[in-house]
N, C-alpha and C positions, 0 to 999 in steps of 0.2 A: 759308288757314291754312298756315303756313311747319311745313315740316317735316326737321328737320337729319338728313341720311342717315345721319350717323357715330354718332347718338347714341341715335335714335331720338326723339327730345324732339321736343315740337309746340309753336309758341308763334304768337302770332296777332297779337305785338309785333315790330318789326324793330329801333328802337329806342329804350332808354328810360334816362332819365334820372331817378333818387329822391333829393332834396333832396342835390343835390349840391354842394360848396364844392370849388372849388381857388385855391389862393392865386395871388395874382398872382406875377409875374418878371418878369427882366428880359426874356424873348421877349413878353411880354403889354402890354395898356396899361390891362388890369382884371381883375380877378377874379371869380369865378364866386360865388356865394352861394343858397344854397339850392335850387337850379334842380332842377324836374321837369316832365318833357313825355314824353308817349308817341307813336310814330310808328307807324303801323298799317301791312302790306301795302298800297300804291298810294297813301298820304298822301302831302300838300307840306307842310312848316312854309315859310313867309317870315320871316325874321327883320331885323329892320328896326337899323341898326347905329349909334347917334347919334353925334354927333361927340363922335371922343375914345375909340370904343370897336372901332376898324377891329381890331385884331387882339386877340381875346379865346381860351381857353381851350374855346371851346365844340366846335371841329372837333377837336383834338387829344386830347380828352376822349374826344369821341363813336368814336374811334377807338382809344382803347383804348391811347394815346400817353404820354397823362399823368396817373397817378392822384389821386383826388380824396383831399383830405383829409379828407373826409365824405361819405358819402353815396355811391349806388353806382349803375354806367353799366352798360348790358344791351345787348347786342347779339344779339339771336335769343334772348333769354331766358338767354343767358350772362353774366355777370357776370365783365367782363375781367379784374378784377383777382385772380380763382380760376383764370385759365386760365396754361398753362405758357407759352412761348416760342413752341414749334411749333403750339401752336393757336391762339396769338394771330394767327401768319403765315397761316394758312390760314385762319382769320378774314376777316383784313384784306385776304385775296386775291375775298373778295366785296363788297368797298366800291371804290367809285369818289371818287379827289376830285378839285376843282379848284382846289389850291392859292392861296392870297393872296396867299405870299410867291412869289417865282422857285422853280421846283424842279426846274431841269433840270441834268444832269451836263452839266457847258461840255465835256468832252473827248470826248462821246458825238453823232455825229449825231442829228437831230431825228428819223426816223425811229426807229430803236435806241432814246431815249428812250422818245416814245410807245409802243413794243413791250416794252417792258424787265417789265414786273410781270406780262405775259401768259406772259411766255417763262420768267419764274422761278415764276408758279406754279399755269402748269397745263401739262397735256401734247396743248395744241393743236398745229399743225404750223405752221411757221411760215410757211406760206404762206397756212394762214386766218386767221391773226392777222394779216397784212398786206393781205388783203381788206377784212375788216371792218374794216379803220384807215384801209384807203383811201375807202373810202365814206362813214365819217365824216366823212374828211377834204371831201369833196366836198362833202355836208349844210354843214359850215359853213363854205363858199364858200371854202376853198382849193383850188388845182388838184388837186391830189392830195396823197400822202401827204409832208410836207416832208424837205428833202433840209438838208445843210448843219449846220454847227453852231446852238445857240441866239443865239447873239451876229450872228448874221448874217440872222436873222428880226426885222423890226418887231413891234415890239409887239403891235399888235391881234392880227398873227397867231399871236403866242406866246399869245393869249388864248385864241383859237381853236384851236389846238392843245391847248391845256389841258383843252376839252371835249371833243376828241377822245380824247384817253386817259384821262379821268374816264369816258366812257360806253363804254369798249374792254372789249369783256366781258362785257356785259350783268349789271352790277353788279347786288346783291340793296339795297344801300345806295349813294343817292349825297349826295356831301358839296359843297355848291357855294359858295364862298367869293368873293363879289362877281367872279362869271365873264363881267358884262356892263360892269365897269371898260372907260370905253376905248372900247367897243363898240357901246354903245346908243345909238339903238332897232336897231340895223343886225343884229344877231346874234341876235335875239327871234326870228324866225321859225323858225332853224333850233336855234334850244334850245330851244323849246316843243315843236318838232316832237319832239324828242328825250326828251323828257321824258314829253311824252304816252305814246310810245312803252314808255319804261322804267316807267312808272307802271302801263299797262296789264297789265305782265306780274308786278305784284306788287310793285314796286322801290319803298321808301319815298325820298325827297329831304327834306332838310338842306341851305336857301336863305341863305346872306347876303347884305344887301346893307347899302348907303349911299348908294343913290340914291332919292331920295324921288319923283322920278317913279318908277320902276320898281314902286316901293312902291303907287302909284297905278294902275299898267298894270291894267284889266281882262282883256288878255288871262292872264294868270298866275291861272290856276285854283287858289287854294292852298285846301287843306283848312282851314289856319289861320295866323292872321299873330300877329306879338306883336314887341318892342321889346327892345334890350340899356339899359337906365336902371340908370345906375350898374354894379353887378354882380349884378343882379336881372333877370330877366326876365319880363317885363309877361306878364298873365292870357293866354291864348290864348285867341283869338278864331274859331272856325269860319266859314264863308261860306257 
């Protein structure tokens, strides 16, 4: 059971979702409608993305980015949209994601990237933050910690880097946003491993995908799988 230092509050949720709508936009390709799911300490959702639904409101939501027009998102038993500015930050300093779209500063080397959310919000030194980002980096078969601007790493390995600073930190929440685009089956071993890892020590996961083998992998342990259809998300399914 999670328990928030600052508040004293105990909640046995990491995160959750209550018949939530948010409308679609122009960043989105659907909207969200009535959507609830709960994520326990060391839960996987897989959320399976049909075509036509690659970028929806669910990650941005679950983060605490975009508020709903109904219906209300919990993060540790917080309800983001009661929380101020400064605790939404230090919130969002215990979530991990792995973006869908590009989200790296082009004027920032790759390293400085990947370190950038450790350094602004917590008071690690920066030479452990540079450890544990290098050893990542290793886990998912790049040499070490990347050098160089984003523009000048291939893709797969900007893919690869993307789980390296999604899992930098030992996130309480991670967010994974079709992190095997590109990749698969080549990158499964050292994101399971990795997952296993963060799941062991309490860390709920929030999976996208759009590959339907992936969707099939036995290896992927998920607590529960379920479907983006339309702007409804299909019953969950436990295994």
């Amino acid at each position: 059971m999670d328990v928030d230092g600052r508040t004293g509050e105990m909640s046995d949720t990491v995160l959750e979702f209550s018949a939530v709508t948010v409308e679609g936009g122009h960043l989105y390709d659907t909207a969200l409608w009535q959507v609830s799911f709960r994520l326990a300490p060391g839960e996987l959702v897989l959320v399976y993305l049909e075509e036509g639904h690659l970028h929806t409101p669910l990650a941005d939501a679950a983060q605490g980015l975009v508020e709903p027009a109904h219906g209300r998102v919990r993060f540790q038993g917080r309800d983001w949209a009661l929380l101020d500015e400064d605790r939404r930050a230090l919130a969002r300093a215990r979530i991990g994601r792995g973006f869908e779209a590009p989200a790296w500063i082009s004027e920032l080397d790759m390293d400085d990237n990947i370190m950038l959310a450790q350094r602004h919000h917590t008071r690690r030194t920066d030479a452990e933050i540079r450890d544990e980002a290098s050893a990542l980096a290793r886990l998912f078969s790049l040499p070490g910690l990347p050098r160089g601007r984003p523009s000048e790493l291939r893709a797969p390995d900007l893919r690869r880097a993307a789980c390296v600073r999604a899992f930098l930190g030992k996130p309480e929440l991670l967010i994974l946003e079709r992190p095997t685009a590109g990749v698969y089956p080549s990158i499964m071993p050292a994101l399971m491993t990795a997952i296993r890892s963060a799941r062991a020590r309490g860390a709920a996961v929030l999976w996208t995908s759009d590959d339907w083998a992936l969707w099939n992998d036995p290896g992927v342990k998920a607590s529960a799988r379920c479907k983006m259809t339309g702007s409804q998300l299909s019953s969950l399914a436990g295994e």
